[in-house]
C-alpha positions in Angstrom: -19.0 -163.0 221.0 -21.0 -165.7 222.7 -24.6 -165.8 222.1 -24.2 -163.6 218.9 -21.2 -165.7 217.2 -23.4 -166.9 214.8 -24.9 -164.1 213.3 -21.5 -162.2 213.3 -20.1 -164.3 211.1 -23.1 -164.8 209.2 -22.6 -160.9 208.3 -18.9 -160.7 208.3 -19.3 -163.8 205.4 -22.1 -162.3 203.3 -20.9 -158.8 203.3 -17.5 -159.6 201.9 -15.6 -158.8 205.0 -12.1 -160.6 205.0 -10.3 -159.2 208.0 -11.8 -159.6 211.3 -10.0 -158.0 214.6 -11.6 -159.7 217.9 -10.8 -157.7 220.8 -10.2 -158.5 224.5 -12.1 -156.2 227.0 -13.8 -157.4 229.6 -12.4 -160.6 229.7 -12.1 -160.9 233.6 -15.9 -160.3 233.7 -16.8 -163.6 232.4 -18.6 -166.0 234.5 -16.9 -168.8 235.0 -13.8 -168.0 233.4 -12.7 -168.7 230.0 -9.3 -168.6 228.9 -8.1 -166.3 225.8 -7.2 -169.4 224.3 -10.6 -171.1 224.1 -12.6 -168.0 223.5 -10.3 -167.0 219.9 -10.1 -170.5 219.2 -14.6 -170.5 218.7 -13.5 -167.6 216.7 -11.4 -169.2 214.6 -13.4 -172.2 214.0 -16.4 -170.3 213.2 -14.6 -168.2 210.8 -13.0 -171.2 209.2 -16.3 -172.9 209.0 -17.4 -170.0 205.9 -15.5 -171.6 203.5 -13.7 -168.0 202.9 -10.2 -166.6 203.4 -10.6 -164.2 206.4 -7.5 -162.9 208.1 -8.2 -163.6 212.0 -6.5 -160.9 214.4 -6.6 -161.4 217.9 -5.7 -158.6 220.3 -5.0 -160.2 223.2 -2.3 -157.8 223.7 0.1 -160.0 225.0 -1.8 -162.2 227.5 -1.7 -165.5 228.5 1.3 -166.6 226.8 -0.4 -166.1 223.5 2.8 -167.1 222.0 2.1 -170.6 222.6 -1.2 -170.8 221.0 -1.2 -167.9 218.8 0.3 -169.9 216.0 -2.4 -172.3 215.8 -5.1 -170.2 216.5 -5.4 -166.3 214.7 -3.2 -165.4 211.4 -2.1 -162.3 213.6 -2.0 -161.4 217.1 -1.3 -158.6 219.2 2.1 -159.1 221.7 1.9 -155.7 223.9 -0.1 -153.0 225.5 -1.3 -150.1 223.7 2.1 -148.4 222.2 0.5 -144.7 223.0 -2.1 -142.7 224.4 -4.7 -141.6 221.3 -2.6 -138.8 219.1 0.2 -138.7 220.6 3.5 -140.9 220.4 6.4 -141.2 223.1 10.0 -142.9 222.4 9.6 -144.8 225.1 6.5 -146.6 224.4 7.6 -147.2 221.1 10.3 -148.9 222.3 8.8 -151.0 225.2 6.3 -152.6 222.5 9.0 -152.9 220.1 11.1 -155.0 223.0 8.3 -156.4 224.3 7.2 -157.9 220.6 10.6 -159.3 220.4 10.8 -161.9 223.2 9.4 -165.3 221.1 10.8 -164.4 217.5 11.0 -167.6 216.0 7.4 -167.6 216.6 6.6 -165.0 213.5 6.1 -167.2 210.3 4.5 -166.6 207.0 0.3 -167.3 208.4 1.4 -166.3 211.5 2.7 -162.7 213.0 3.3 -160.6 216.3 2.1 -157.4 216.2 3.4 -154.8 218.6 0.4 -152.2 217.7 0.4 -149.7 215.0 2.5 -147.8 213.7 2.9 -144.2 215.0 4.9 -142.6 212.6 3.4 -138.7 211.8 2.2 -139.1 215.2 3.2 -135.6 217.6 5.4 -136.7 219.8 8.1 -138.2 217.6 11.0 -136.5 215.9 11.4 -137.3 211.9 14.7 -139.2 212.8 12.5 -141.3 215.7 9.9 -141.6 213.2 12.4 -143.3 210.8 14.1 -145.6 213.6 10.3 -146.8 214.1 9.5 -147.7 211.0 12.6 -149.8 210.6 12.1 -151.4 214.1 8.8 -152.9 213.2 10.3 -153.9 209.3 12.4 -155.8 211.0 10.4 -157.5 213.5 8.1 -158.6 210.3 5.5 -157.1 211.8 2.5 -155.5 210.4 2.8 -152.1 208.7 -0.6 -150.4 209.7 -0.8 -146.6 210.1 -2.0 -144.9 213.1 -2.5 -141.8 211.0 -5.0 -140.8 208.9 -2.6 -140.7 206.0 -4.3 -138.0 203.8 -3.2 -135.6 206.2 0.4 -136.5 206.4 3.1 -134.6 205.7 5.6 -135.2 202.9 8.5 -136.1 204.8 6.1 -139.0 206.7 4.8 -140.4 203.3 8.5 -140.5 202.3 8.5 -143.0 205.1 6.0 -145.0 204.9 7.6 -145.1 200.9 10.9 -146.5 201.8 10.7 -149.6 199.9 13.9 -151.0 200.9 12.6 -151.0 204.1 9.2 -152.1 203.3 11.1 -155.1 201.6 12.7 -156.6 204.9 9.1 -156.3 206.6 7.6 -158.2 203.4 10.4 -160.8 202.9 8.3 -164.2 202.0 10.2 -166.3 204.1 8.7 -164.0 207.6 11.9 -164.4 209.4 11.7 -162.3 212.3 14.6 -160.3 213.2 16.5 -161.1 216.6 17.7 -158.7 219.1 21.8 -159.1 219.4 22.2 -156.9 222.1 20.4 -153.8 224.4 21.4 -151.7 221.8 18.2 -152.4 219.5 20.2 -154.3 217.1 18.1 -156.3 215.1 19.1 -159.0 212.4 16.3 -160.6 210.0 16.3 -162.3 207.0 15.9 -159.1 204.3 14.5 -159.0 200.6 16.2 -161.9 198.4 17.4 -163.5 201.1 19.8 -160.9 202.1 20.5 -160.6 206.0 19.3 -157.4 207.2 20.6 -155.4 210.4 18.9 -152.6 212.5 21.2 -150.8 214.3 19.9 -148.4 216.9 22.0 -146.3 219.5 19.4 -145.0 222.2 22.1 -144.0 224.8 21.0 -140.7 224.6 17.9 -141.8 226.4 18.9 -145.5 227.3 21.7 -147.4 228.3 22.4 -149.5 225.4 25.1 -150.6 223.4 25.6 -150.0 219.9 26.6 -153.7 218.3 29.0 -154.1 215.4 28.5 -155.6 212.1 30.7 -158.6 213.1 28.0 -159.9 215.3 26.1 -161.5 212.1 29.5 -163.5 211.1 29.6 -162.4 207.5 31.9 -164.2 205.0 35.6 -162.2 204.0 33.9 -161.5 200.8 30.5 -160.0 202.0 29.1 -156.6 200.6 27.6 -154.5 203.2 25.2 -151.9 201.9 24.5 -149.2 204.5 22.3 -146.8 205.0 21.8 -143.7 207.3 
């Protein structure tokens, strides 16, 4: 990405590329060192410099308190480690990233997203219930939807996931409010289509010690309409 910048956004601009990932191996093997920071930011500047929309995503996977310069920086950035080994998914991975992505929320804005990794939905390793809880745990966190899974391949009861357009609705709510967690329990609360609020409830005691929390943590109104689904 140093001596070749140029020329890879030369290509990237006359090929019709308009998403460019930038990863962040080998980092500690620059000499002097460079922070994350500096190094996406020549990105950045020399994608903005074609004159064309390109989405910018940096996977810095978390480091250097990308938070604070994210924003300013890439249109998307990674928050966590890998969420799996190739092919094959784990609850508790899929957790730890979704946790681990939900530390800075009122960082995720509309230009501007965390991304705890792909999803692994269809993946082995994950029941059709897990599968379901995962998909609604990154909706909620506004994050991107991307498939780990080659999706010709998938089984109907995955595609009727990755379907779910109510779901798909809180993830793609204009406004990019990111959902908070209330409690251990996974509960997450975003801003949902239309402006509706939006609640992720997750009971993982079977595996976790968590705590389950009630509708009454959101404050609604005496005259509120709870629509709920199982």
């Amino acid at each position: 990405m140093f001596g070749v910048l140029s020329v890879v956004v030369f290509l990237h601009f006359h090929v019709g590329i308009d998403f460019v990932e930038e990863d962040s191996c080998h980092h500690k093997d620059i000499k002097p060192y460079i922070p994350y920071s500096v190094l996406y930011g020549r990105m950045r500047d020399a994608l903005n410099a074609t004159g064309r929309p390109i989405v910018f995503y940096s996977c810095v996977q978390g480091q250097e308190n990308v938070y604070q310069w994210g924003p300013s920086t890439a249109n998307l950035w990674r928050t966590t480690g890998d969420i799996c080994a190739p092919g094959h998914a784990t609850w508790t991975g899929m957790l730890r990233n979704f946790y681990g992505n939900a530390r800075y929320p009122n960082v995720t804005g509309p230009g501007h997203w965390q991304d705890p990794d792909m999803l692994v939905v269809g993946m082995p390793g994950l029941s059709l219930l897990e599968m379901q809880t995962h998909f609604s745990l990154w909706a909620i966190a506004a994050a991107p939807l991307w498939a780990g899974i080659d999706l010709r391949k998938a089984s109907p009861d995955v595609l009727d996931i990755f379907r779910n357009t109510e779901v798909i609705a809180v993830d793609q709510d204009p406004r990019g409010i990111m959902g908070t967690c209330r409690s251990a329990g996974g509960c997450g609360a975003s801003s949902g289509n239309g402006g509706h609020p939006a609640v992720n409830m997750v009971d993982c005691s079977v595996r976790e010690r968590f705590i389950l929390n009630p509708f009454s943590s959101l404050n609604p109104s005496r005259t509120s309409v709870l629509v709920c689904r199982l």
